[in-house]
N, C-alpha and C positions, 0 to 999 in steps of 0.2 A: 058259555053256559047260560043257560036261563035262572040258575038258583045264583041269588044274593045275600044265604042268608048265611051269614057267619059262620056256622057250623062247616057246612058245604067249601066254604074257603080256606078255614084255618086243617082242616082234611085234606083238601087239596093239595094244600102250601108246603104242608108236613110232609105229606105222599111225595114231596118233592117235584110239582107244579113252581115254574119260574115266571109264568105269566097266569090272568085269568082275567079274562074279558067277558063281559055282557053280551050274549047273542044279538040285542039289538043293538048293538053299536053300531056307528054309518063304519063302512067298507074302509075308510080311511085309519079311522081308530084301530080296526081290527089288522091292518097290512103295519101300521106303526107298531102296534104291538106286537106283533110274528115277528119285525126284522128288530128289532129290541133286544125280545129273547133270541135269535140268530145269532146278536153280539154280545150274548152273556149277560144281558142283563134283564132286569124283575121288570114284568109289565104287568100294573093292577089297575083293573077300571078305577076310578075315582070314587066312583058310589061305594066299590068294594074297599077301597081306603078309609074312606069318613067313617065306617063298619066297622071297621077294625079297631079304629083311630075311639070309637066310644062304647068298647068291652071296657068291661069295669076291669080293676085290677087282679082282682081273688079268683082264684083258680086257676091263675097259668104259672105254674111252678110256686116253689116253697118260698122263695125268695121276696122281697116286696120292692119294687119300684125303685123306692129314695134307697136300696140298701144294694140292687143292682148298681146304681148311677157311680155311687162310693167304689163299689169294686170295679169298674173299667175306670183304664187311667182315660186321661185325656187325649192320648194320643189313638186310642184304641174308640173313642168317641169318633173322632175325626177319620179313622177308618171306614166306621159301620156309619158316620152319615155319608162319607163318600160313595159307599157301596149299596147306600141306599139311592143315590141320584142315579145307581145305571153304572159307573166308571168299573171296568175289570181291575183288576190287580195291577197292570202297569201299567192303567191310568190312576190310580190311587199312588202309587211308586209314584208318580210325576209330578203328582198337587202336593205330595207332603217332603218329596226330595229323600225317599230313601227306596230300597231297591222290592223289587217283585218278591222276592223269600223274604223280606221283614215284613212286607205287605200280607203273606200266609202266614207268618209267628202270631202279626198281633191277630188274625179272622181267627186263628186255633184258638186262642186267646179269647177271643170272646166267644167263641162258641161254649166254650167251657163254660165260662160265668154265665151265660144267660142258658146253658141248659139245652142246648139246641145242635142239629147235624148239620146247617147248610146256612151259607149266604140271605137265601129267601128268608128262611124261617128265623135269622138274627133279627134282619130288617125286619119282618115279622112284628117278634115279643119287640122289638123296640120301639115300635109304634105304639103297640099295646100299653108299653110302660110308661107311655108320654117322653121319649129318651131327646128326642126332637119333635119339629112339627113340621106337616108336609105340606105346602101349598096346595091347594085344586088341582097342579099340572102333576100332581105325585112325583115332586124332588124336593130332598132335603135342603131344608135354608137356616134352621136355625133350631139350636136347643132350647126347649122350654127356661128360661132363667131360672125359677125356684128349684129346678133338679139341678143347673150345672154347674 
C-alpha cells in the first residue's frame, strides 16, 4: 500500500489483513513479508508499527489499558506476545509446554477481553495498549514493566 496512515491500517487489520507492507519497500522486505503471511503469521512494515505503537489510548474500546492488563492472566500474556513474534499455535504449544487446543482456549480468551475477532487484531489493540514493546524488527521482546 502507499497509505501509512493509521486509519487505512487499523481498517485494514480489522478487515482482517494479516500483513501490510509499504509499496516502497525494497523487493526483499516485500517477498519476507508474503512468505510470513504464507506461515500464518502478521507482517507489519515498521513504520506501520511505531504508528500504531503512538495512537493514544481513548477510543479503542470501553476498556482502559492498565484495566485490560489486570484482566489477561499471565499466561494469556505470554500467548499474545508469542503470537505476536509470528509463532502459530503449535509453536506457541512448544515455547510454553502445553498443547495446540489450550493454545486456542487461552487466543478465545483474549479475544474476548480485548474486544476483538482475530490473531491480528489482538496483536493489534495490544500494541495499542502499550501490552509489550516491539523492537524495529516488529517481534515481541518484552512487557512494558509499569503494566506487567
Amino acid at each position: 500500500t502507499a497509505y501509512d496512515d493509521t486509519q487505512f491500517v487499523t481498517a485494514a487489520l480489522q478487515a482482517g489483513a494479516n500483513g501490510y507492507v509499504m509499496k516502497d519497500a525494497d523487493a526483499d522486505q516485500i517477498v519476507a513479508a508474503i512468505r510470513t503471511v504464507h506461515h500464518g503469521q502478521t507482517a507489519l512494515d515498521p513504520a506501520v508499527t511505531r504508528a500504531l505503537v503512538a495512537l493514544p489510548e481513548a477510543g479503542h474500546g470501553g476498556a482502559h489499558g492498565s484495566d485490560l492488563v489486570e484482566s489477561l492472566s499471565e499466561r494469556e500474556l505470554a500467548v499474545l506476545e508469542l503470537a505476536a513474534q509470528g509463532l502459530t499455535n503449535r509453536g506457541i504449544g512448544a515455547q510454553l509446554s502445553i498443547s495446540d487446543r489450550t493454545v486456542q482456549g487461552h487466543l478465545a480468551n483474549i479475544y474476548g477481553k480485548l474486544q476483538v475477532g482475530s490473531r491480528t487484531e489482538a496483536v493489534t489493540k495490544a500494541i495499542q495498549l502499550r501490552l509489550f514493546q516491539l523492537p524495529s524488527t516488529g517481534t515481541a521482546q518484552q512487557r512494558v514493566p509499569s503494566l506487567g
